[in-house]
SEGUFI-243686 format. One record per residue: residue in three letters; y negated, x, z negated of N, C-alpha, C, O, CB in turn. Coordinates in steps of 0.1 Angstrom, whole numbers, plus 5000, padded with zeros to 4 digits. Glycine has a CB too. Example, Ala and Ser with C-alpha at 12.3 -4.5 7.8 and 13.67 -1.06 7.14 Angstrom:
BEGIN
ALA505751324922504551234922503351324922503351424915504551134910;SER502251284929501151374929500051294921498951344920500651414943;
// end
This chain:
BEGIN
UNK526149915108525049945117524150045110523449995101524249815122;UNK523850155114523150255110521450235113520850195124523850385117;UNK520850265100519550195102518650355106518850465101518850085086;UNK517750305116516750425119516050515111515550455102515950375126;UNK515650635111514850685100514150785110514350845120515650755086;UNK512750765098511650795103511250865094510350815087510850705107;UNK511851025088511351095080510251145075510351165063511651145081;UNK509151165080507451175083506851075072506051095063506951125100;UNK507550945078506850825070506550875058505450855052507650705067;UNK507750955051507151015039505851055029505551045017507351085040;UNK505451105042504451235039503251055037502851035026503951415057;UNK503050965047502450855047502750835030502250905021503050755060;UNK503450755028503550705019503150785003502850734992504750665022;UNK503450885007503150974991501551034992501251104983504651144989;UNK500651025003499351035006498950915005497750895004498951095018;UNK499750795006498650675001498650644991497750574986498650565006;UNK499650684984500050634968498850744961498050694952502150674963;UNK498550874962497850964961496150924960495350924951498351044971;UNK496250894971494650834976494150674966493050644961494850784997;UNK495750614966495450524957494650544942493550504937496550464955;UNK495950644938495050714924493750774924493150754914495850814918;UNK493250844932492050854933490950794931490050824923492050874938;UNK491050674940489950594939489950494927489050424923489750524951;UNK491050494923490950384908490650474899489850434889492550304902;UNK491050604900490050694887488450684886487650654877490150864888;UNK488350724905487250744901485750614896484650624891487050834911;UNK486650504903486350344902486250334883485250284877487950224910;UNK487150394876486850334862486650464851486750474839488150224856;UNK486350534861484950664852483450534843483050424845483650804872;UNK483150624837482250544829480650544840480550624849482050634812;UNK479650464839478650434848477550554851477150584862478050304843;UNK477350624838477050734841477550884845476950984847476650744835;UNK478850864844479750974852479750934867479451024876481650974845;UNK479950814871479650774883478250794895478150814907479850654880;UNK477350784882476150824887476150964896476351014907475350834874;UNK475751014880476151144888476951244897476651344902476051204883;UNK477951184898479351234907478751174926478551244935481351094900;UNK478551024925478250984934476351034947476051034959478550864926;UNK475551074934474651144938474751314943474351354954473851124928;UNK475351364935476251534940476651514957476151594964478151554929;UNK477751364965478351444969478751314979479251224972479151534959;UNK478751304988479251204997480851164994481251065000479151265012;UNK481851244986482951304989483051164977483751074980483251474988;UNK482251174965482651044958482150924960482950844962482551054945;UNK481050894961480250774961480650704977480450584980478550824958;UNK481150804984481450705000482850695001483350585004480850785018;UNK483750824999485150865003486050774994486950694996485451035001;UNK485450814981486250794972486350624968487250574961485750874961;UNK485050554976485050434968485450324978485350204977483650414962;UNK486050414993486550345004487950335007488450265016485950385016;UNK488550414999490450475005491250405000492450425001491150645001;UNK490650304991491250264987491950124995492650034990490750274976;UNK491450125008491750005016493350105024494150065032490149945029;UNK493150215019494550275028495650245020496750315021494550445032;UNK495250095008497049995003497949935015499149925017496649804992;UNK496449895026497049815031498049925050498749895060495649665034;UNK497650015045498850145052500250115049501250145056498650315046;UNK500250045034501550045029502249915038503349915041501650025012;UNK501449835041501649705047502849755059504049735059499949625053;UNK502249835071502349875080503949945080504849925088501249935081;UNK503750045067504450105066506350015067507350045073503850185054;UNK506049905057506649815052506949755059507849695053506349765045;UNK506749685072506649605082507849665087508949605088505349595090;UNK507249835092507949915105509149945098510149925106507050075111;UNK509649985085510650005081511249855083511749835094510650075067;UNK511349755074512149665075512349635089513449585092511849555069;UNK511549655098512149645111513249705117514149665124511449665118;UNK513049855111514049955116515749935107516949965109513350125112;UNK515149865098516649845092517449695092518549675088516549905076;UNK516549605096516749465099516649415112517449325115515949395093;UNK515549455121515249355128517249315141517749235147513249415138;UNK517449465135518749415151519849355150520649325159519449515158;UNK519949315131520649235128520649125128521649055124520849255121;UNK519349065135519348955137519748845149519748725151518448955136;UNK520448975156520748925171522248895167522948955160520549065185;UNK522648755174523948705173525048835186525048895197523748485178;UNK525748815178527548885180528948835180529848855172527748985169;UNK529048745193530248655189529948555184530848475178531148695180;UNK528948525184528348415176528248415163528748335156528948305178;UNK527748505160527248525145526048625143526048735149528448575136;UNK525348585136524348695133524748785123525548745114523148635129;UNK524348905122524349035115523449025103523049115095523849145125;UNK523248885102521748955092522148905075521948795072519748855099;UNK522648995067523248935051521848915043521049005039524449075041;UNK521648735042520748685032520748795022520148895021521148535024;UNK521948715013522348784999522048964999521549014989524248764997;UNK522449025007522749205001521149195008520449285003524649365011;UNK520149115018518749185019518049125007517349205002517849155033;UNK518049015000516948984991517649064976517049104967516548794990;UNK518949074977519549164962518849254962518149264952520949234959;UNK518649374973518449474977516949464968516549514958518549504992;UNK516449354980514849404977514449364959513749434953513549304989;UNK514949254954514649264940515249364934514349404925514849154933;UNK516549454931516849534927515849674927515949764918517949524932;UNK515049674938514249744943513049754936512449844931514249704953;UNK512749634939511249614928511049544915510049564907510249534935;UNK512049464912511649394900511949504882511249504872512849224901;UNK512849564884513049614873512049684867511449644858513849674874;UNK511749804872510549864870508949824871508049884867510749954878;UNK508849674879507149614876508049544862507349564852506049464892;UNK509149474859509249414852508949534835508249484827510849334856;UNK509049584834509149664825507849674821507349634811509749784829;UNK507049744835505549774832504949604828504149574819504549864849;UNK505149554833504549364827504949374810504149354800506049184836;UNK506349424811506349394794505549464785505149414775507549434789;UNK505249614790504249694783503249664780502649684769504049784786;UNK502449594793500949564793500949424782500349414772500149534812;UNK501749334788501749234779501449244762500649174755502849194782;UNK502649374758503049404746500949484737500149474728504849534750;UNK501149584751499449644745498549504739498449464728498349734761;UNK498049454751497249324750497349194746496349114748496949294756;UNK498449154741498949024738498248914737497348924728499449034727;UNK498048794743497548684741498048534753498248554765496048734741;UNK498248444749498148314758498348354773499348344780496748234756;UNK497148384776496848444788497448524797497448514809496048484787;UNK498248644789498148744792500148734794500948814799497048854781;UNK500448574786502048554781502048514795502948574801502548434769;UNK501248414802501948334813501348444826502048454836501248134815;UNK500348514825500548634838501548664835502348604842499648774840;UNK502048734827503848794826504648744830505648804834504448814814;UNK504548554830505448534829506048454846507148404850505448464814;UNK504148494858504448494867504548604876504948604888504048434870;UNK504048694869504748834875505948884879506348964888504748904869;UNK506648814867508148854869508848744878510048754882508948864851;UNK508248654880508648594895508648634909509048604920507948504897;UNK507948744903507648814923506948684933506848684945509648874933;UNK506748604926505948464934505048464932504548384939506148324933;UNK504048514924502748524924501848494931500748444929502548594921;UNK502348554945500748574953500148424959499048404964500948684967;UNK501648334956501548184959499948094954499148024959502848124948;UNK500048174941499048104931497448084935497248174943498948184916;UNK496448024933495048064939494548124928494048034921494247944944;UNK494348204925494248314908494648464911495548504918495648254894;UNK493548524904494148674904495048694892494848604884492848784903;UNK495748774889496048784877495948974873496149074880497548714875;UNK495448954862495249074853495849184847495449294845494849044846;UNK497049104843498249154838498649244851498849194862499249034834;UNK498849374851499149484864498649424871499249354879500549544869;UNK497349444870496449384880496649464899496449424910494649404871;UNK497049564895497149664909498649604915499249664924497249864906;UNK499249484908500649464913500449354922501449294926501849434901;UNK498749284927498549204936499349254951499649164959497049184937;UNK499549404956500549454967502049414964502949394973500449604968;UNK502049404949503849354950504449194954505349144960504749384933;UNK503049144948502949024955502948974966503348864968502348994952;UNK502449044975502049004986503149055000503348995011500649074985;UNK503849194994504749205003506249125001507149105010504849335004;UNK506149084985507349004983507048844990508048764989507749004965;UNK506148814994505848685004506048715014506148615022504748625006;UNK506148855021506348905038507848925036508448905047505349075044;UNK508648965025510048975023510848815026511948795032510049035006;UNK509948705020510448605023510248505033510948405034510348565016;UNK509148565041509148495058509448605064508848605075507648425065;UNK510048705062510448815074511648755081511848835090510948985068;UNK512448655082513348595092512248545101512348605112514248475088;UNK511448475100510348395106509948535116510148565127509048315093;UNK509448595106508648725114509448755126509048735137508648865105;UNK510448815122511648845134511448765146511148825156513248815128;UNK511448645146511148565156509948565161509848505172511348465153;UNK508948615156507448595162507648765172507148775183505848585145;UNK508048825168508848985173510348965185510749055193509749075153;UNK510848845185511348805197511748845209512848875214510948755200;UNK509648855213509848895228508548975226508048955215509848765241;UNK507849065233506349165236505549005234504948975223506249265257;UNK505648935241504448795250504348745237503248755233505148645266;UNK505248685227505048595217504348695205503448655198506348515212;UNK505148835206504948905193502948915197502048885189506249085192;UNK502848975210501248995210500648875204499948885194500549015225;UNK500848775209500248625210499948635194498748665190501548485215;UNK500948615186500948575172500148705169499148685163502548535164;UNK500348825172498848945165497348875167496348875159498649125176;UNK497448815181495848785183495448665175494348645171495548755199;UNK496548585173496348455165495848505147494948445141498048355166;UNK496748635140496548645125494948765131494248805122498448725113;UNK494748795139493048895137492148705141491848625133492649095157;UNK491948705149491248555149491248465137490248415134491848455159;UNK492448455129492648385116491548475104490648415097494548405111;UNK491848585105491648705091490048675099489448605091492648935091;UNK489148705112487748715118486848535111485848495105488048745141;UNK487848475117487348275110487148305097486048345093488748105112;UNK488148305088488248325075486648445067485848425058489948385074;UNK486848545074485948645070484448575073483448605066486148795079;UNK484348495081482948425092483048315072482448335061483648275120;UNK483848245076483748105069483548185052482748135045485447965071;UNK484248265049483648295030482448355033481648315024484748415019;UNK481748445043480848495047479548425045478748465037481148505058;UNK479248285055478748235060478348055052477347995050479548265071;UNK479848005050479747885046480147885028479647805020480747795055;UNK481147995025481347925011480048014999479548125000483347955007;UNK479847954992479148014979479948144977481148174977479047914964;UNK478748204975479048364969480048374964480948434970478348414959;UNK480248294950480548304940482148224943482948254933479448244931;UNK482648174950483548114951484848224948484948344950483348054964;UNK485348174945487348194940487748244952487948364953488648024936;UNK487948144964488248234972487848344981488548394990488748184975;UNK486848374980485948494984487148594975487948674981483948494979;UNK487148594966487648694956489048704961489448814961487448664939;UNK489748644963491248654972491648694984492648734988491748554973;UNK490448684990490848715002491348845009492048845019490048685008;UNK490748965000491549074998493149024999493748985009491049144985;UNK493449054988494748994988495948904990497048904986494849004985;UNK494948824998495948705005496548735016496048815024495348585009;UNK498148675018498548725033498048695041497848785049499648715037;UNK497848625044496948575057495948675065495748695077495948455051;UNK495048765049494048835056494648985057494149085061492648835048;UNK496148955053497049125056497749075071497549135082498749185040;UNK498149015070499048965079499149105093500049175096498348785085;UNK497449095100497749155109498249325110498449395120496849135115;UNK498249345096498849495095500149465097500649535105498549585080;UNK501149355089502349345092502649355108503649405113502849225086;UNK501749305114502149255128501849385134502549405143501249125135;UNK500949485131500749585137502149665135502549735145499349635132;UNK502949675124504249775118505249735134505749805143505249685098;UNK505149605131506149535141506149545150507149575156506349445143;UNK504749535158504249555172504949715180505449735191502349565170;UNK504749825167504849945167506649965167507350045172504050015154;UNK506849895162509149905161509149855178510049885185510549705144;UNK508249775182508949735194508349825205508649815217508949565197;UNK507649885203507350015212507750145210507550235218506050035213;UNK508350175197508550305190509350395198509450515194509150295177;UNK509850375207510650475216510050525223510450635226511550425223;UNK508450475230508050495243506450575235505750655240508050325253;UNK506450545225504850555220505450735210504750835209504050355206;UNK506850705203506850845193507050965201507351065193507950855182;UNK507050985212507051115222506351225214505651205205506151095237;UNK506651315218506151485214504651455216503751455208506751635226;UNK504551425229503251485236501751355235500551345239503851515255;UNK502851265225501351185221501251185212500951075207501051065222;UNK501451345202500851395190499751375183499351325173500851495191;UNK499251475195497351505193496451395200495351385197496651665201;UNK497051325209496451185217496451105200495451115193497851105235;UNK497251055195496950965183495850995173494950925169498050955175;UNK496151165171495251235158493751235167492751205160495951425152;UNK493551265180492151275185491851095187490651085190492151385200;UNK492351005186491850865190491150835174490050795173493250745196;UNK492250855159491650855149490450935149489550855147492450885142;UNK489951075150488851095151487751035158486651035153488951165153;UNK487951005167487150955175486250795169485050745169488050935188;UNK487850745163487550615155486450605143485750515140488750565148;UNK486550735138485650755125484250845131483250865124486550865111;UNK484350875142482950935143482450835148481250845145482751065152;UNK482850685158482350555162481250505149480050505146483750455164;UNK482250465145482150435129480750505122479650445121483550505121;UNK480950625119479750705116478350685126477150675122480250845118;UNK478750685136477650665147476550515144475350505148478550655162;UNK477450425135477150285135476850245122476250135120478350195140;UNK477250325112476650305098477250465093478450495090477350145087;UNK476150545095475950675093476150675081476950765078474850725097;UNK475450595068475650585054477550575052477950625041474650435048;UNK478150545059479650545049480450605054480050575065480350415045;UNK481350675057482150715064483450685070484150715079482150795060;UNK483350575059484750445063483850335066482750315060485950395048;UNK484550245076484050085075484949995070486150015071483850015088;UNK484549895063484849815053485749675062486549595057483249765045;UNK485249675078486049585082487449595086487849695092485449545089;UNK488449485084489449545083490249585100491349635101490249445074;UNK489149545112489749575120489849745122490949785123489249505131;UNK488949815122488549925116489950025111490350135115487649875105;UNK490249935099491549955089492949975097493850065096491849825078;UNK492749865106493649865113494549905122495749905123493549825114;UNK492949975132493150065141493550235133494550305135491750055150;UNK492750255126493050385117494650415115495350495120492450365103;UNK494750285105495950315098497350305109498350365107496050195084;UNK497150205120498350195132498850375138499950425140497450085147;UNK497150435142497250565149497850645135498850705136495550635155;UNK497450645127498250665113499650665113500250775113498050555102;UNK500450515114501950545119502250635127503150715124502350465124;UNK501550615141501750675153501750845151502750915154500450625163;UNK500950855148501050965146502351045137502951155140499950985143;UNK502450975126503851015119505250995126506351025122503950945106;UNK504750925139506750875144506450985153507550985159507450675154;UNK505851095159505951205165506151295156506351405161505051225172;UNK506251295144506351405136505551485124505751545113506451475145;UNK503951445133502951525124503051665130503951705138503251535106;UNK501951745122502151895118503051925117503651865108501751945110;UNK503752035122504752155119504052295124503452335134506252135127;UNK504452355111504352485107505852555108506652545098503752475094;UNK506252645122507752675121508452605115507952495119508052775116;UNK509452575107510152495099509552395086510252315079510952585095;UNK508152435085507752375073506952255079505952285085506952465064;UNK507252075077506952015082505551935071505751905060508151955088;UNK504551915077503451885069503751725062503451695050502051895079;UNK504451605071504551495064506151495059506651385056504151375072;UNK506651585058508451575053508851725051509351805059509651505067;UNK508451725038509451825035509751775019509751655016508852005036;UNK509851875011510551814995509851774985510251724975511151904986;UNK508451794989507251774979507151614983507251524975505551884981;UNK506951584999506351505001507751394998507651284992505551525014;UNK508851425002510151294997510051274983510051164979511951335000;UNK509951394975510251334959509451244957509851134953510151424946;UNK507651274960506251134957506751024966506250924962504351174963;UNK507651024978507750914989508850814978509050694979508350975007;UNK509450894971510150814965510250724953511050644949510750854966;UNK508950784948508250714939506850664941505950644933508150774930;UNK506950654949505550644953504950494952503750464952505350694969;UNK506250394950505850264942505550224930504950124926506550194943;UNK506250324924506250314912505050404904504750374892507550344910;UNK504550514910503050594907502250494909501450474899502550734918;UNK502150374922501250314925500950224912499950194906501350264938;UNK502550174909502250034899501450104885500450064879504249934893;UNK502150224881502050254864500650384868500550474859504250344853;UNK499850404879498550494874497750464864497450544856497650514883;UNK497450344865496150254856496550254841495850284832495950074861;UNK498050214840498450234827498550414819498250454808499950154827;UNK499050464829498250614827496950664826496550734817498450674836;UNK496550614834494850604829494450554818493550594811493950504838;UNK494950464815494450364799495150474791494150514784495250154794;UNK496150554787496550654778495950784780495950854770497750674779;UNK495450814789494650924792493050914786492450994780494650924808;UNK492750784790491550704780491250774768490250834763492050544774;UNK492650754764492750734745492250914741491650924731495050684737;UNK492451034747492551134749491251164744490951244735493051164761;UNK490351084754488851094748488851264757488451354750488651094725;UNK488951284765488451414780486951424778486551534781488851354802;UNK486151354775485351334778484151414765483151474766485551194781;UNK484951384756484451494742484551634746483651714743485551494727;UNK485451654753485451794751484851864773484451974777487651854743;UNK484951784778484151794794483351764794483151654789484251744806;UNK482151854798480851794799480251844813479051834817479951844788;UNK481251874820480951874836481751734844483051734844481752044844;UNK481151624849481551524857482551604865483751584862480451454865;UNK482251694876483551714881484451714877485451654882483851774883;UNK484551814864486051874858486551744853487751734851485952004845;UNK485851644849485751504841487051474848488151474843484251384845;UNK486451444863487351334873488251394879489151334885486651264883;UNK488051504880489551624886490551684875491651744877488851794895;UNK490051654865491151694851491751574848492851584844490451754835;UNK491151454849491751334847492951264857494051224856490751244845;UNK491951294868493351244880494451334879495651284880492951244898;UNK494351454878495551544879496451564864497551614866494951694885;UNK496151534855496151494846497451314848498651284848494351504844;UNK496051254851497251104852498251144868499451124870495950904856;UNK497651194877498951164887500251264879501351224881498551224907;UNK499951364871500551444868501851334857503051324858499551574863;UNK501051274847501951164836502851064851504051054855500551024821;UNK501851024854502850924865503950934873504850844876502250884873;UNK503851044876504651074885506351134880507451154885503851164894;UNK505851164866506651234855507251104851508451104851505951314843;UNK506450964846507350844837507450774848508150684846506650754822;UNK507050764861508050684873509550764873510550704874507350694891;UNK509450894872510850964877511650944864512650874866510751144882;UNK511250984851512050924844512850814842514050804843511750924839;UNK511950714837512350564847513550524854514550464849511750554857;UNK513150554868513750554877514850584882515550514890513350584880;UNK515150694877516350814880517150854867518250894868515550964885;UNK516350844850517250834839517350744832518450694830517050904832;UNK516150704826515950544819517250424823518150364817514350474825;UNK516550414839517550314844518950384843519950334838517250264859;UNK519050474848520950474847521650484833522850454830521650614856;UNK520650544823521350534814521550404805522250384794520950624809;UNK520750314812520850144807521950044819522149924820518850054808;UNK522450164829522350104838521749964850522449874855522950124835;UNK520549994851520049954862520150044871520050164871518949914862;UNK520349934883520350034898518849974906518549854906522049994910;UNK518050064912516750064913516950124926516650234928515850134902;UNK517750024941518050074959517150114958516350094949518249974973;UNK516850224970515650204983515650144989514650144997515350264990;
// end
């Protein structure tokens, strides 16, 4: 059964992995580089310190693909279903574990201690996100966690995706869940509480991006038309000038319905195509597939790029904040994107690991 492709997605995926690095640079600049960057210029102190909620795009992204390559194998044929346990969960650890496994060993190996043995040593479970605990150890690998829990109720999922009536039902049920939850750490629990600090990254409060990916596979025929190009890209505008209208100070809102709507017209917009320029397509052409295809692996190993970039000491010899934070990111996306592909494409084969898409 030939699985659907949605070439565009690309350009998505290698702009969020992008955007990711951004804001973690400019997040662990030193307090007075921050200062002044953030006073200069709306572009850091609002842009830069908000995009970083466009992880949970990946959610979406992730949802709509496994749909396109799973969901129709779920339907019985003769009385049997299509859908292989074994070759989908091989797939997906072959996929992800080698390469976070690797980066775990490194960080571990830099920092060594007690602590830092048993993060490692639930990292490399890909079960993590189970735990009520952040962990530190590739601390940015709380996304691998979290979709490897949507990897293991995605049968479940499928079924909530069924029919239109149940699939809406269960969306309205995980935004009501994620709105209570946000009310109750808000409202009832202490500041300071543990789980305030999770709730970012618990599925529960992603959930409805998955449901949004899905919602979108079961309309994708009727919604990726030509001519509801600029209808998606003008509703996203509209969303952020709302937005602006309502807290003029940020230019992103922090709530995740907000996120939601954005990042959905986001898809939407890429299953029509995007921009084209005569033959040159703005979310799919060669720049944007090579980052789409690392683009998991830039996300996991930036920070550890960053910490070697650290050591470099940029900072002795810049004494313009700009050049600070625009020589460093380009700079690290530039290493990252270099030791993911190595990795990936030589490291592993010449140890032989195989690392699917």
């Amino acid at each position: 059964m030939e699985r659907e492709r949605y070439e565009s997605l690309n350009g998505l995926r290698a702009i969020a992995a992008i955007c990711i690095l951004l804001m973690h640079y400019y997040l662990n600049l030193s307090e007075e580089t921050k200062t002044v960057l953030s006073d200069s210029s709306f572009l850091y102190g609002t842009v830069l310190t908000s995009i970083g909620a466009i992880v949970k795009l990946f959610f979406i992204i992730s949802s709509f693909s496994m749909c396109c390559g799973y969901f129709s194998r779920f339907n019985v044929e003769n009385g049997k279903c299509q859908f292989d346990v074994e070759r989908f969960y091989s797939k997906r650890y072959s996929r992800i574990w080698p390469f976070f496994a690797l980066l775990v060993i490194l960080d571990v190996a830099v920092s060594p201690s007690l602590s830092s043995l048993f993060e490692g040593f639930a990292d490399l479970t890909l079960a993590f996100n189970f735990l009520p605990m952040s962990l530190h150890v590739i601390g940015v690998g709380w996304f691998i966690g979290l979709v490897f829990v949507f990897y293991m109720v995605f049968p479940w999922f499928v079924y909530l995706l069924q029919n239109k009536r149940r699939a809406w039902f269960s969306m309205v049920i995980s935004i009501l869940f994620c709105l209570f939850l946000d009310y109750y750490s808000k409202s009832i629990l202490p500041k300071d509480s543990y789980v305030n600090s999770l709730l970012y990254t618990n599925a529960i409060c992603n959930f409805p991006f998955f449901m949004a990916g899905g919602l979108i596979y079961l309309y994708r025929k009727a919604l990726r038309k030509e001519r509801f190009k600029y209808v998606w890209l003008l509703m996203g505008v509209a969303a952020i000038a709302i937005q602006l209208s309502f807290n003029p100070e940020k230019i992103f809102g922090n709530h995740f319905l907000f996120w939601l709507l954005i990042f959905s017209l986001m898809l939407l917009y890429a299953l029509t195509g995007g921009i084209q320029f005569g033959n040159f397509k703005l979310l799919d052409n060669k720049v944007m597939r090579f980052i789409s295809d690392i683009s998991m692996e830039i996300y996991l190993c930036h920070m550890l790029m960053f910490r070697a970039i650290e050591e470099l000491h940029f900072e002795r010899i810049i004494s313009n904040p700009h050049l600070l934070y625009w020589g460093t990111s380009i700079a690290g996306l530039g290493v990252s994107i270099l030791f993911s592909w190595f990795v990936k494409y030589k490291l592993f084969k010449w140890i032989g690991v195989t690392s699917k898409s």
